[in-house]
C-alpha positions in Angstrom: 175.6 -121.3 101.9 178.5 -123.9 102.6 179.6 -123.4 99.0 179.4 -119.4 98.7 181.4 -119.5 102.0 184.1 -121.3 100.3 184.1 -119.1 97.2 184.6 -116.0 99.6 187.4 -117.3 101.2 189.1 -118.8 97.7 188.9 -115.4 96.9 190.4 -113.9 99.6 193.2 -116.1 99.4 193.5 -115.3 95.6 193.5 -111.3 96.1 196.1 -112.0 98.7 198.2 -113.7 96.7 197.7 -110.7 93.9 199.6 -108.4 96.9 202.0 -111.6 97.3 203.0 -111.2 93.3 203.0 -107.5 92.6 206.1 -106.2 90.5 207.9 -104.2 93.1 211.2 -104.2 91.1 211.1 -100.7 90.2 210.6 -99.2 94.1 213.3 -98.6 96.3 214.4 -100.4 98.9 215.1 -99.5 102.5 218.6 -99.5 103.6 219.7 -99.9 107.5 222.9 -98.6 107.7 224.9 -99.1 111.3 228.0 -97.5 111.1 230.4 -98.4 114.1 234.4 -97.9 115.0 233.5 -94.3 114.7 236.2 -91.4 115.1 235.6 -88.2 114.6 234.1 -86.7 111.5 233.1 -89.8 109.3 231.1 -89.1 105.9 228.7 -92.6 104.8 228.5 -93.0 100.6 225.9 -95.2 99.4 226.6 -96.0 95.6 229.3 -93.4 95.4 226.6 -90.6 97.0 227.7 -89.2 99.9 224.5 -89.5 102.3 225.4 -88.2 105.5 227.7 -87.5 108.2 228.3 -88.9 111.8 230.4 -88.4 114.3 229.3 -91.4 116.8 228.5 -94.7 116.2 225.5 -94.2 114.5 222.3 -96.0 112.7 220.8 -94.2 110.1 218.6 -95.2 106.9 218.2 -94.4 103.2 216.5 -95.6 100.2 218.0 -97.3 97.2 217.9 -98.9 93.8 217.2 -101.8 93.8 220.3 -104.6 93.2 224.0 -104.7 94.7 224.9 -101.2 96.4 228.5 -100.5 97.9 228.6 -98.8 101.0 231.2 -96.8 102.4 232.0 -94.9 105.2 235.1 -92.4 105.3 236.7 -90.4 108.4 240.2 -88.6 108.2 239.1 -86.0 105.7 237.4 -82.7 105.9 234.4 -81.6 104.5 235.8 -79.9 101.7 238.3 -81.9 100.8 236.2 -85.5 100.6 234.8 -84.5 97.4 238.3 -84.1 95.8 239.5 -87.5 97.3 235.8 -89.2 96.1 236.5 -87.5 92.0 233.6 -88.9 89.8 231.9 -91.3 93.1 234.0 -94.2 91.9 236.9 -94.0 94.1 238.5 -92.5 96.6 241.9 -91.5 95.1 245.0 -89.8 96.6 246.0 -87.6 94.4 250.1 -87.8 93.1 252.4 -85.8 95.1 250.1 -86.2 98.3 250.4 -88.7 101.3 247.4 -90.6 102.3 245.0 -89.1 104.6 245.0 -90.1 108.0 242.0 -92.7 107.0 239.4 -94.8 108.6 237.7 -96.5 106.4 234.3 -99.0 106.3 232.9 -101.0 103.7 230.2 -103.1 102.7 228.2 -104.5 99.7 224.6 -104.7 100.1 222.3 -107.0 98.3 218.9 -104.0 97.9 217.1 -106.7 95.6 214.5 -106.7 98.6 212.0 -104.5 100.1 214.5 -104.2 102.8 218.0 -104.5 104.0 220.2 -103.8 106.9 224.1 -103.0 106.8 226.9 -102.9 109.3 229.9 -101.0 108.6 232.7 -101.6 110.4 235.6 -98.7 110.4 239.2 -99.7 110.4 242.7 -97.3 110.7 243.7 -97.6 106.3 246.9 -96.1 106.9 250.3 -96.4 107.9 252.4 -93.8 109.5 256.0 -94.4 108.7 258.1 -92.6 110.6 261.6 -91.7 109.5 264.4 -90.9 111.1 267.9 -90.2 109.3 271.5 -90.8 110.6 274.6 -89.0 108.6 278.2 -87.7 108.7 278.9 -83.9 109.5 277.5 -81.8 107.3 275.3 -84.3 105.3 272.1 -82.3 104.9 270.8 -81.0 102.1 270.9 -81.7 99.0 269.5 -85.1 99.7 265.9 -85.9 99.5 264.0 -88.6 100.2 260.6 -90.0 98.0 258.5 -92.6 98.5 256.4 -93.9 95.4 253.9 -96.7 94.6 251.3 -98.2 92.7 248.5 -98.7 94.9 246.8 -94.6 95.1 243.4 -95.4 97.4 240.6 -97.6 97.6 237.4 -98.6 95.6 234.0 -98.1 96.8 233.6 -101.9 97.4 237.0 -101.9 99.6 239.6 -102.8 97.0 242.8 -101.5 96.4 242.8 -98.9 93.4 245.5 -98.9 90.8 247.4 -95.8 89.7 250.8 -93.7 90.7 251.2 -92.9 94.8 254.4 -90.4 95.7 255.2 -88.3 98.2 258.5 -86.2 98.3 259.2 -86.1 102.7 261.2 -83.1 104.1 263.5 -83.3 106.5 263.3 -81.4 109.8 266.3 -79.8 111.4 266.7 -83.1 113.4 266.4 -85.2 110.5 263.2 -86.1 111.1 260.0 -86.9 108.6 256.9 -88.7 108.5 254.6 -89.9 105.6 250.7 -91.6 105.8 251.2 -94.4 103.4 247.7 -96.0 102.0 247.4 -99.8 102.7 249.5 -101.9 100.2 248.9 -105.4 98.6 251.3 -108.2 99.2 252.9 -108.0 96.2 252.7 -103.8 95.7 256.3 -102.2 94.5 256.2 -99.6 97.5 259.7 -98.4 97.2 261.7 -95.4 99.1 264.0 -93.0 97.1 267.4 -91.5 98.0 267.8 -88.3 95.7 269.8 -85.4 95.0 268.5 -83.1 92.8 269.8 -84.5 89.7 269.9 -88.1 90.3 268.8 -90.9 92.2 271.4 -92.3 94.7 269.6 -95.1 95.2 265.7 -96.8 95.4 265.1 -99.5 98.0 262.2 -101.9 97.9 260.5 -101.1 101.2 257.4 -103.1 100.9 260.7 -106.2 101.3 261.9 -104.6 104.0 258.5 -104.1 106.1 257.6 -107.8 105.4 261.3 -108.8 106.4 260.7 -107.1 110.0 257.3 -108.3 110.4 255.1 -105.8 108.9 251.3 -107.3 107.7 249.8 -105.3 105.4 246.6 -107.4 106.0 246.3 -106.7 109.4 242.1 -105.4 110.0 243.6 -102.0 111.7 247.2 -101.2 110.1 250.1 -100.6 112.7 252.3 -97.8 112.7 256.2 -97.8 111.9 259.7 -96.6 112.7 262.5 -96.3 110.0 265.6 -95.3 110.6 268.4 -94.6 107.6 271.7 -94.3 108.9 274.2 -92.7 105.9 277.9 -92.6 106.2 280.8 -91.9 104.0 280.9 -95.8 102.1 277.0 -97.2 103.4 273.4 -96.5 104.0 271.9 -99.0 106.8 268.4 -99.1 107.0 267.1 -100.0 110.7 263.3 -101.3 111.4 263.0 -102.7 114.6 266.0 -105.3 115.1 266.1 -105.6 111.7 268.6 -103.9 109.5 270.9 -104.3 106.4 273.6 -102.4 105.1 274.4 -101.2 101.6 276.9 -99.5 99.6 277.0 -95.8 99.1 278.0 -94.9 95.0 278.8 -91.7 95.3 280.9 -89.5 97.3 279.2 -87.2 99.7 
């Protein structure tokens, strides 16, 4: 009796073991997603699908393949106009001639190889309002125009910053007044701001120089806001940010 005992309980052990070894590879896994730092209308893409929508801090779940899945979560665009932004789900991409969004932006890479696996999203402000203010003589006005252009056009789905051309053409209000909502820039990006007429430049300043000279970090978690002013007169344009400033010749008469 002692022995048949032990074969029932050998194989018990053995058939749960069986459970234990079972090739789950090919069933999903169960994704956790808590999504905080929410404002406003925020749209959550898992593997470049978009899931949901929240508009709290929010917890919510999916399923997934298995393996490494990118998580994102997006507020500063409508409805209708995240699917332009998102293209073919492996990007979000501003399109050329367009300013950045007003973006908050999350991400996170989950390893799914489990059963199981929770997230946390964390959303930070991905843009820069520069605001611009312009200074000139009597009568300056138009035909001047003012572009700012760069290389870095949005974000990956894994939080990266995504290659291709960024410009946005400002216009000037009656008090000489513009704004622009510039994407988050690497250290070494070639953000630079244009002074045109209509058939020539007058001349292209590296402004990515000029934010790190007054102290701007484009690494900062939530990026800060900034003030610009471009004073133009007959001989000089002086660009002011902050205390900072510098002074440079003017090449053409205005």
């Amino acid at each position: 009796m002692a022995s048949r005992a032990w074969w029932c309980a050998a194989l018990g052990v053995m058939a749960s073991c069986s459970l234990v070894l079972e090739d789950r590879s090919a069933c999903p896994c169960e994704m956790e997603i808590s999504v905080s730092g929410v404002k406003g209308e925020t749209s959550v893409v898992v593997g470049g699908e978009l899931v949901c929508r929240v508009w709290s801090d929010s917890t919510l779940s999916c399923r997934v393949p298995r393996g490494k899945v990118a998580v994102m979560a997006v507020s500063g665009v409508s409805a209708g106009e995240f699917t332009d932004f998102l293209g073919a789900g492996q990007a979000f991409r501003i399109p050329e001639g367009l300013d950045s969004p007003p973006l908050r932006l999350g991400y996170a890479i989950a390893d799914a190889s489990g059963d199981s696996v929770s997230v946390d999203v964390v959303m930070r402000k991905e843009h820069c309002t520069l605001s611009l203010e312009v200074d000139g003589p009597p009568g300056w006005g138009e035909p001047y125009l003012i572009k700012v252009r760069s290389d870095v056009c949005g974000y990956s789905l894994d939080g990266g910053l995504l290659e291709g051309p960024f410009s946005y053409m400002m216009t000037l209000s009656e008090e000489g007044r513009c704004s622009v909502f510039l994407p988050r820039q690497g250290p070494f990006s070639p953000l630079v701001l244009d002074i045109l007429m209509p058939d020539r430049i007058l001349r292209t300043f590296s402004l990515s120089a000029y934010m790190q000279k007054a102290g701007y970090d484009w690494s900062a978690p939530d990026l800060p806001d900034l003030s610009l002013r471009l004073s133009l007169s007959v001989t000089a344009f002086t660009i002011h940010i902050g205390p900072w400033s510098e002074t440079f010749p003017m090449d053409v008469v205005i």
